[in-house]
DSSP file (Angstrom, degrees, kcal/mol; ACC not computed):
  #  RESIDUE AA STRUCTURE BP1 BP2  ACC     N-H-->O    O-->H-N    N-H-->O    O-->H-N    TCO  KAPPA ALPHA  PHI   PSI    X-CA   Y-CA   Z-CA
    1    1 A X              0   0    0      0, 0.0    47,-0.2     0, 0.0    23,-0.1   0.000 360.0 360.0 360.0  -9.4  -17.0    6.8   -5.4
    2    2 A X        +     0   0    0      1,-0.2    26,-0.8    25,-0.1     4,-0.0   0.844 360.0  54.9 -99.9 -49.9  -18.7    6.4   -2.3
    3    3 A X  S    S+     0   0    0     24,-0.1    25,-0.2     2,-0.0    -1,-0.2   0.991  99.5  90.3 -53.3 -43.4  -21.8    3.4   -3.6
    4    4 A X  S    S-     0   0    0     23,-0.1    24,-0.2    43,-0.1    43,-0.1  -0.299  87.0-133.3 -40.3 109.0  -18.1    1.6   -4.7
    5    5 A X        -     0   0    0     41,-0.4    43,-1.6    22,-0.1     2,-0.6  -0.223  23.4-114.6 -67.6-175.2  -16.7   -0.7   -1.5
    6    6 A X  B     -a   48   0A   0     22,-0.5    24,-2.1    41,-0.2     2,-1.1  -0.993  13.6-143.8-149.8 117.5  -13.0   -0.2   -0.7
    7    7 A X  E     +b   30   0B   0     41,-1.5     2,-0.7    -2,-0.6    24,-0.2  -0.593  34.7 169.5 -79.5  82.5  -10.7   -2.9   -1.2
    8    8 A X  E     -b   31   0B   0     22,-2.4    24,-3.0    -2,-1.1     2,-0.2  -0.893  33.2-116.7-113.2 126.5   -8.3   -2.5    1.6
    9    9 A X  E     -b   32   0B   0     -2,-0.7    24,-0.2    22,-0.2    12,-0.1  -0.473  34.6-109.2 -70.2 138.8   -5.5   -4.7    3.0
   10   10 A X        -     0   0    0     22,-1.8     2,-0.6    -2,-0.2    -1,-0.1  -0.103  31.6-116.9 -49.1 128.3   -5.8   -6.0    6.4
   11   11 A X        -     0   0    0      8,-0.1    -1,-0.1     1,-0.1     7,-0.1  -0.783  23.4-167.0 -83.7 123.1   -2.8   -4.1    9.2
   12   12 A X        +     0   0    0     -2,-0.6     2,-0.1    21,-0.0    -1,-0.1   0.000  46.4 132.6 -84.5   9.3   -0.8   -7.4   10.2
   13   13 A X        +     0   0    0      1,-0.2     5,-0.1     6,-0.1    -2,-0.1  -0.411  35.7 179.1 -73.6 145.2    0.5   -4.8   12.9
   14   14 A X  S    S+     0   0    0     -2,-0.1    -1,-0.2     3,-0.1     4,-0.1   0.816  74.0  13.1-128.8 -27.8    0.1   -7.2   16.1
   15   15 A X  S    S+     0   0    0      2,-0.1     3,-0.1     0, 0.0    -2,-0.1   0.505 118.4  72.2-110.3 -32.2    1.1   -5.4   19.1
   16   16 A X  S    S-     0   0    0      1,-0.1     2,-0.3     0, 0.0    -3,-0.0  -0.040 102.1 -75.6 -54.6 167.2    1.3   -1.5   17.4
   17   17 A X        -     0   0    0      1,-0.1     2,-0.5     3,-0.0    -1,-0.1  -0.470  47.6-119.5 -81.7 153.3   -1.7    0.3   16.7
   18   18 A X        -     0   0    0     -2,-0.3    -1,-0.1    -3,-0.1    -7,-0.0  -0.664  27.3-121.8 -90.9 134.0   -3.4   -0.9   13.6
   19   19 A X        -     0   0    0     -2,-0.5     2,-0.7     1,-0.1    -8,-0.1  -0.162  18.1-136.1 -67.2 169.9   -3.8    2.0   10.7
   20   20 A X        -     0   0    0     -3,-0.0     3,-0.1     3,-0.0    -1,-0.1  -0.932  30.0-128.3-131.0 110.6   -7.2    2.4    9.9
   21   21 A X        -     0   0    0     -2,-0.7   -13,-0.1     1,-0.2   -11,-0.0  -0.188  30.1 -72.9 -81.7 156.7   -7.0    2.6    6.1
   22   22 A X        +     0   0    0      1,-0.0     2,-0.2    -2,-0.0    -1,-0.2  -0.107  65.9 133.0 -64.5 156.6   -8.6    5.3    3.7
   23   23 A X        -     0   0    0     -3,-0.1     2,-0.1     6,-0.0     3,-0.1  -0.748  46.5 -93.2-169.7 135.1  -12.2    5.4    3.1
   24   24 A X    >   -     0   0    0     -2,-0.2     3,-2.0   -23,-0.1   -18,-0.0  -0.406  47.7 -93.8 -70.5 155.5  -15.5    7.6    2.9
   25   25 A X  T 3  S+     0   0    0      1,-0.3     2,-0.2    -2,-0.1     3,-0.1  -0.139 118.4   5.8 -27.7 123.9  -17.7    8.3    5.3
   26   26 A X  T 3  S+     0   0    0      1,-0.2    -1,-0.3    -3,-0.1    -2,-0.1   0.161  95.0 141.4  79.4 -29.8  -20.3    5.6    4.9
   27   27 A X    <   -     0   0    0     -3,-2.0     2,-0.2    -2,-0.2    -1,-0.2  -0.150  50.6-125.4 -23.4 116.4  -18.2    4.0    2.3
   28   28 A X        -     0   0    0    -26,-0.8   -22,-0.5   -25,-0.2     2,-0.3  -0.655  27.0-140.7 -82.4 159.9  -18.3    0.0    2.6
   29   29 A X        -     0   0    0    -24,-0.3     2,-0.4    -2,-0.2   -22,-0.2  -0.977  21.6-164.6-131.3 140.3  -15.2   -1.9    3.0
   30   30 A X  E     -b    7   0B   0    -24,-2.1   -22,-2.4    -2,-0.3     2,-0.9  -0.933  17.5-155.8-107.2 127.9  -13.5   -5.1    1.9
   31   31 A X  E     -b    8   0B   0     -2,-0.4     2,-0.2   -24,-0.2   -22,-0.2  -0.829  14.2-173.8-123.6 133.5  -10.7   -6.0    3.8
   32   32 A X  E     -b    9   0B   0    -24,-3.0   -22,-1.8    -2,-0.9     3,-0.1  -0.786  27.9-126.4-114.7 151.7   -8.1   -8.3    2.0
   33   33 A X  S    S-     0   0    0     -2,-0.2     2,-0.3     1,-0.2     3,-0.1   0.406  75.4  -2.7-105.7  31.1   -5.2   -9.8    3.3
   34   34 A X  S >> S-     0   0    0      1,-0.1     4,-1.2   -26,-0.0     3,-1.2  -0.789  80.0 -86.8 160.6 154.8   -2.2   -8.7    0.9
   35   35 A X  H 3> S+     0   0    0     -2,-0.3     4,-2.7     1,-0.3     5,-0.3   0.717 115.9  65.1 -29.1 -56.8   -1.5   -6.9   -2.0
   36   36 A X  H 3> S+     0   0    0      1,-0.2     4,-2.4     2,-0.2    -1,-0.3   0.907 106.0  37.5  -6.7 -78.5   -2.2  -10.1   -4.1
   37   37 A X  H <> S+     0   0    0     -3,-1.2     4,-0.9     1,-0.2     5,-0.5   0.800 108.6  61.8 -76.2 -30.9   -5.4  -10.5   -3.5
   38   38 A X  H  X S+     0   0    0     -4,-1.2     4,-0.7     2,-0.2    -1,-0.2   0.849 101.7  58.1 -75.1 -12.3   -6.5   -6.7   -3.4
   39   39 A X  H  X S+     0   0    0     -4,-2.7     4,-3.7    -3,-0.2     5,-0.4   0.943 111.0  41.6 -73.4 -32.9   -5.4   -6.4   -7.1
   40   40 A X  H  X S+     0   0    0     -4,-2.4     4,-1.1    -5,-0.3    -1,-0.2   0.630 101.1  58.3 -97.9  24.7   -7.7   -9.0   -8.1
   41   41 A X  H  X>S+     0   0    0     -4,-0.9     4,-1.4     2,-0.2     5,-1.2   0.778 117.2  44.5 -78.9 -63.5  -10.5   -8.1   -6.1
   42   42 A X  H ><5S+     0   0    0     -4,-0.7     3,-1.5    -5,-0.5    -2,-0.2   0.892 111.2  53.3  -2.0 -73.5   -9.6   -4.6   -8.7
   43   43 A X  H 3<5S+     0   0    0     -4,-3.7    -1,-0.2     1,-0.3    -2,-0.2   0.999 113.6  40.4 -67.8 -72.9   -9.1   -6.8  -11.5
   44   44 A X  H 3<5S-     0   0    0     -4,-1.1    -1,-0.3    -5,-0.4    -2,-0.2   0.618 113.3-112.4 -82.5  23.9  -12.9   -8.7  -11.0
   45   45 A X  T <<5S+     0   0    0     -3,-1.5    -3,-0.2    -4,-1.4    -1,-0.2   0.532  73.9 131.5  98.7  -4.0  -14.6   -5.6  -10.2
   46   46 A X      < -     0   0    0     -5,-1.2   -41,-0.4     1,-0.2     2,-0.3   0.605  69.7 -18.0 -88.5  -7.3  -15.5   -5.7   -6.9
   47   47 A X        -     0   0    0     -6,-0.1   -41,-0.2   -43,-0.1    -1,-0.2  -0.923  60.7-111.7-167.1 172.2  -14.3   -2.4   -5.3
   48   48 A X  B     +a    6   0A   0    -43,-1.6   -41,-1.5    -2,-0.3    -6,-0.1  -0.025  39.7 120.8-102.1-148.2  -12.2    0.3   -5.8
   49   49 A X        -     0   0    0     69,-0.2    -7,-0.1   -43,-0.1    69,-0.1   0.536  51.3 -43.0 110.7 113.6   -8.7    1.8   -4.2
   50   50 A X        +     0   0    0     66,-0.1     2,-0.3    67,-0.1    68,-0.1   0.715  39.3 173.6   6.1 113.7   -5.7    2.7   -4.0
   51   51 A X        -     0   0    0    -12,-0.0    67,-0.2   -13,-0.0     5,-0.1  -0.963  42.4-111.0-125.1 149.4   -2.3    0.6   -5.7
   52   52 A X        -     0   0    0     -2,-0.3     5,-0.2    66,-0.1    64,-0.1  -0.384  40.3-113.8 -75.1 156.1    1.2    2.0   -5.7
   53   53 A X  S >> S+     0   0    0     59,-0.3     3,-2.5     1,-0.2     4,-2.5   0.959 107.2  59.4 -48.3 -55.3    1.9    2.8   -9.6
   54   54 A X  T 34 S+     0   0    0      1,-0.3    -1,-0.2     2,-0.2     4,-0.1   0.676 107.7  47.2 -60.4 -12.8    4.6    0.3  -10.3
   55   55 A X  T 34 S+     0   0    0     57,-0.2    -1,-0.3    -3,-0.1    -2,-0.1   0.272 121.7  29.5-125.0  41.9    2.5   -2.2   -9.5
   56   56 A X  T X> S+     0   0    0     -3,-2.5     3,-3.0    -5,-0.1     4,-1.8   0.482  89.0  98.8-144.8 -39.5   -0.8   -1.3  -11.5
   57   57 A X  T 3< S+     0   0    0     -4,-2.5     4,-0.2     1,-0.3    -3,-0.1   0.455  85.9  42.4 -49.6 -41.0    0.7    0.5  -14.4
   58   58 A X  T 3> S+     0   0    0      2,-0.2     4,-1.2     1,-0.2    -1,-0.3   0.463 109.5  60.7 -67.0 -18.0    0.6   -2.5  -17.0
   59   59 A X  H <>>S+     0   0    0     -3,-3.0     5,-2.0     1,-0.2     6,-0.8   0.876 108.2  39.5 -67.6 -49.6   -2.5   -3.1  -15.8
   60   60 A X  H  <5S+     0   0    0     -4,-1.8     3,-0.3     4,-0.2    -2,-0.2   0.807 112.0  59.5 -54.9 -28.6   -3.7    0.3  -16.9
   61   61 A X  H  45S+     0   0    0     -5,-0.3    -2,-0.1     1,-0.3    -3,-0.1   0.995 105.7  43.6 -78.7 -58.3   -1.9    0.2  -19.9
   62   62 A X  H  <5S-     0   0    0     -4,-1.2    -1,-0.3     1,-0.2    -2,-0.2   0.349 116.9-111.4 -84.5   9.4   -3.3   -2.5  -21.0
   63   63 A X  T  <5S+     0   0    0     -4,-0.5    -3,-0.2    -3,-0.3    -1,-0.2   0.697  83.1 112.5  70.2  33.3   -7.3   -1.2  -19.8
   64   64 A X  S   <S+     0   0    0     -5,-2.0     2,-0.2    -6,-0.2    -4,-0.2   0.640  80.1  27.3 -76.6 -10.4   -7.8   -3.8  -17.1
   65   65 A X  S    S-     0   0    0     -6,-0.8     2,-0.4    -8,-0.1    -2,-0.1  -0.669  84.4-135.0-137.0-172.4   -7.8   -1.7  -14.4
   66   66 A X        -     0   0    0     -2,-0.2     2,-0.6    52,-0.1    -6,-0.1  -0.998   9.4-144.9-134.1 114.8   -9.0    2.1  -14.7
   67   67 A X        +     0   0    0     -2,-0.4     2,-0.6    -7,-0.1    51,-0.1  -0.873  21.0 178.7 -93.7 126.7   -7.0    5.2  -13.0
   68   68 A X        -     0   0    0     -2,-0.6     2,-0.2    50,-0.3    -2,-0.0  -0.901  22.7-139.8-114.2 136.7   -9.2    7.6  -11.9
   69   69 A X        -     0   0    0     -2,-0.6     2,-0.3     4,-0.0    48,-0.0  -0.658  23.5-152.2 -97.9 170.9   -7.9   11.1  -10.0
   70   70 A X        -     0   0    0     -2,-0.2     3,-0.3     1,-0.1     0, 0.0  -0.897  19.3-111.9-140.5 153.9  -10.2   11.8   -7.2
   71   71 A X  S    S+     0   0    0     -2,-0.3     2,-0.5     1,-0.3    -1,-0.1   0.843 107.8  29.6 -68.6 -44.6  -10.8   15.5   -5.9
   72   72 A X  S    S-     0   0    0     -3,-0.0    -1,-0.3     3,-0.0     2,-0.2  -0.908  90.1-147.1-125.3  99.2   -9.3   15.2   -2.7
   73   73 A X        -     0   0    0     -2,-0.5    -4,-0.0    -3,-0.3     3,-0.0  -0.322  22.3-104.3 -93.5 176.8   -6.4   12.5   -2.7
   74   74 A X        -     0   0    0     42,-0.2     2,-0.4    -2,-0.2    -1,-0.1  -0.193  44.5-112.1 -80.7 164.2   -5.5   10.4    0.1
   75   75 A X        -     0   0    0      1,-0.1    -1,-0.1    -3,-0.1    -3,-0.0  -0.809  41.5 -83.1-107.4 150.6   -2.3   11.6    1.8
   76   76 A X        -     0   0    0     -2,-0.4     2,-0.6     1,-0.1    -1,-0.1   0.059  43.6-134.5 -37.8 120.6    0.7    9.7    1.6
   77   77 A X        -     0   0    0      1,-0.0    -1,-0.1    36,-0.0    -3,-0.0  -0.555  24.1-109.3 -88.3 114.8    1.0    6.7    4.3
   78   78 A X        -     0   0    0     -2,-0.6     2,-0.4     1,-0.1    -1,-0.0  -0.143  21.5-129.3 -31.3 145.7    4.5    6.1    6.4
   79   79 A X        -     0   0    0      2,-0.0     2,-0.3     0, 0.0    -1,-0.1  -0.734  31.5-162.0 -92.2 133.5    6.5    3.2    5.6
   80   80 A X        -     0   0    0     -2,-0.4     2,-0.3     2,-0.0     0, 0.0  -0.948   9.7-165.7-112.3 154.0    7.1    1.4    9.1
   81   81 A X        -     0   0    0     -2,-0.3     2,-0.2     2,-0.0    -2,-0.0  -0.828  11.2-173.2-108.0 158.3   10.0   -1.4   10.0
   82   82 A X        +     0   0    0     -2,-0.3     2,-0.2     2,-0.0    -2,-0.0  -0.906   9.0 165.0-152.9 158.2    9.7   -3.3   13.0
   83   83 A X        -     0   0    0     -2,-0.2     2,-0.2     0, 0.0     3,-0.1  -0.779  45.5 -84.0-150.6-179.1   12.0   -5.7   14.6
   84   84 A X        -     0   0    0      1,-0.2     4,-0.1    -2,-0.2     3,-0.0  -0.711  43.5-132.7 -81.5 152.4   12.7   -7.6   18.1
   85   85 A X  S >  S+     0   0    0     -2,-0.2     3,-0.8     1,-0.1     2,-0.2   0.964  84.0  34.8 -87.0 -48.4   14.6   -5.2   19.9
   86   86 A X  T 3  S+     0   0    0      1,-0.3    -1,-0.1     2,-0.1    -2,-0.1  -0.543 104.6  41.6-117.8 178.4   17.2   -7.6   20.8
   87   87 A X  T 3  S+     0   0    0     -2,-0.2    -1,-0.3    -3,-0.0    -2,-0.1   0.662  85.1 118.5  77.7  16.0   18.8  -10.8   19.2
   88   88 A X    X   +     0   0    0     -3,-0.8     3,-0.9     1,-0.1     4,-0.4   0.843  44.5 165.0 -60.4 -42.6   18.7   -8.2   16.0
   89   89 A X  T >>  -     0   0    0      1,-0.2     3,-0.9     2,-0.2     4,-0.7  -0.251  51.6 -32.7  66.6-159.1   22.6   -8.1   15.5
   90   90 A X  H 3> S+     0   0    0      1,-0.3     4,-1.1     2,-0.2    -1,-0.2   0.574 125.8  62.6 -11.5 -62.2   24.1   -6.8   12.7
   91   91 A X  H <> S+     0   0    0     -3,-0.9     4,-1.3     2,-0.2    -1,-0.3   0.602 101.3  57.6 -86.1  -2.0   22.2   -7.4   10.1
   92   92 A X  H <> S+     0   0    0     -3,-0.9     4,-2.2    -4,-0.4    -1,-0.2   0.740 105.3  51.9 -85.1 -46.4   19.3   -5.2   11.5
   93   93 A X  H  < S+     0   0    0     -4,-0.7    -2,-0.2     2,-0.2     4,-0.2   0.493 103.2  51.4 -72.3 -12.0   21.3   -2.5   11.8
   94   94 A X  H >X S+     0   0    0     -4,-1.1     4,-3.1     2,-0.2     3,-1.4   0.839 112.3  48.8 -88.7 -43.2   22.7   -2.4    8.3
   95   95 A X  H 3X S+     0   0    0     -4,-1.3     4,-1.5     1,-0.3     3,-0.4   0.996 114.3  46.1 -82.6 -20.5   18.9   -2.6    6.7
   96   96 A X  H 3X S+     0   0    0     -4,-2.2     4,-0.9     1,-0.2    -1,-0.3   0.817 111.3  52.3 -64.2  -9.0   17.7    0.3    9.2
   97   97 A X  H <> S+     0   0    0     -3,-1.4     4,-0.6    -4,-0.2    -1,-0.2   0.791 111.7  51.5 -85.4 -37.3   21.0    2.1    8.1
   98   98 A X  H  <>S+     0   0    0     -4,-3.1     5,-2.8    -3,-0.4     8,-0.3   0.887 112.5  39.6 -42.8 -54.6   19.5    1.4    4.5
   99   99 A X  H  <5S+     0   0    0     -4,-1.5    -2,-0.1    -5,-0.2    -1,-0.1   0.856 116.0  47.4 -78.3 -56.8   16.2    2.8    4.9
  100  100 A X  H  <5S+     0   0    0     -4,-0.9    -2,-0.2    -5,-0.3    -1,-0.1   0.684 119.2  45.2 -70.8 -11.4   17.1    6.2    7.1
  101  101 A X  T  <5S-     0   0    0     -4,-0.6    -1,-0.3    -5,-0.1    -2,-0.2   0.685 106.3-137.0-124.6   8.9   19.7    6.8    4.8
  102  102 A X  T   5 -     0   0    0      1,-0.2     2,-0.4    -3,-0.1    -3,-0.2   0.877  31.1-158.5  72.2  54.1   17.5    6.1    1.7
  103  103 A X    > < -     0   0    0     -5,-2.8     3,-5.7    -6,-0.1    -1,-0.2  -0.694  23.8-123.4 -55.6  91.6   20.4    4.2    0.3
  104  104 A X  G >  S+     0   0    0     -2,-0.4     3,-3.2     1,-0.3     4,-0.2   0.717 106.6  69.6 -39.2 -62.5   20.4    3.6   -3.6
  105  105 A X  G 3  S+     0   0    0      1,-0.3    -1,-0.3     2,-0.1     4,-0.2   0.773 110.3  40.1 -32.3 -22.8   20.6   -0.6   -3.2
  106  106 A X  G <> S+     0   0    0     -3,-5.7     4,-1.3    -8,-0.3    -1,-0.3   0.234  88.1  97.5-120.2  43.6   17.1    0.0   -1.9
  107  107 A X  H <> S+     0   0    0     -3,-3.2     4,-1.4     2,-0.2    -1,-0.1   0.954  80.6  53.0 -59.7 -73.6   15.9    2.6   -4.4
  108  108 A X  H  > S+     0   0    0     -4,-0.2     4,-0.6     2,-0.2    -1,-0.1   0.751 111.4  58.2 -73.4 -23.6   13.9    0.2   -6.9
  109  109 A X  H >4 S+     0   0    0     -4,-0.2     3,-0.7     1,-0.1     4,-0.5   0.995 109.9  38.5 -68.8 -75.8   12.2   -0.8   -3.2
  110  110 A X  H 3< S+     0   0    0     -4,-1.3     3,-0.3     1,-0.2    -2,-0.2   0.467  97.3  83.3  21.3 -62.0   11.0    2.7   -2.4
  111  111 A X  H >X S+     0   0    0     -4,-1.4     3,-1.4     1,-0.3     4,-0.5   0.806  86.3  51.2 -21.1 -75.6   10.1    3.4   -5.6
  112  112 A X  T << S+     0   0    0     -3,-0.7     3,-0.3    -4,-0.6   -59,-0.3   0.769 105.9  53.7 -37.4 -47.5    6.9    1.8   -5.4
  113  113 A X  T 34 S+     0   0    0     -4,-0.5    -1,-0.2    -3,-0.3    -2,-0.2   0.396  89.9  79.7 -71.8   2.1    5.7    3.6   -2.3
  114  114 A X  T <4 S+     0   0    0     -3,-1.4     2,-0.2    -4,-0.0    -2,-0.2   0.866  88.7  56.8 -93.1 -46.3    6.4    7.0   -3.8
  115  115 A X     <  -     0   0    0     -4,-0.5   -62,-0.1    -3,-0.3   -61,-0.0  -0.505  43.3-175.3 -72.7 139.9    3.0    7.2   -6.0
  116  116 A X        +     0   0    0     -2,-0.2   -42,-0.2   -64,-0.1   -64,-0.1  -0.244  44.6 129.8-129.8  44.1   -0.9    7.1   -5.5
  117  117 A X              0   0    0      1,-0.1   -49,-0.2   -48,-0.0   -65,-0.1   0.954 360.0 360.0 -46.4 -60.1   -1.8    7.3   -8.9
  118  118 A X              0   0    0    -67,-0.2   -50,-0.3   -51,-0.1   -69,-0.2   0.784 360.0 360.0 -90.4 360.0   -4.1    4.4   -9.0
């Protein structure tokens, strides 16, 4: 896996620290700047790496992209939210009330983040 570069989106984090996304030792990397664009980097061959399932799975189905299991898989990565701490109001507090209380209305959101199949 290793000769393979690794198609990783870009941290948009701007004042946090930025994650430093999976790769091997020695491993090149391509660093893309949303989801978009790393599937078709996928799609035309140019490295491999991680997609949640729900958003690869018709791609698989249909043998455009390839799932491979890997010996040692990557381990799941925290979801962050960020906000301004103030002027948030209301409506800030209902979607962090959403999220911490895993809230069905955002179930089908979640969802996606739950897998590393591909």
């Amino acid at each position: 896996m290793r000769r393979f570069p690794a198609i990783n989106i870009e941290d948009s984090a701007r004042t946090l620290t930025k994650r430093v996304a999976w790769r091997l030792p020695g491993q090149k990397e391509i660093i893309v700047p949303d989801m978009e664009t790393k599937i078709a980097a996928h799609l035309a061959g140019v490295g491999i790496g991680f997609v949640p399932q729900p958003l690869c799975q018709t791609l698989i189905d249909k043998n455009e992209l390839v799932s491979c299991t890997i010996p040692t898989m990557r381990p799941p990565s925290p979801l962050s939210l960020a906000w301004h701490k103030f002027g948030g109001g209301k409506a800030v507090e209902d979607i962090v009330k959403l999220f911490t209380q895993r809230q069905p209305e955002i179930a089908g959101f979640l969802s996606i983040f739950n897998t590393v199949r591909c």
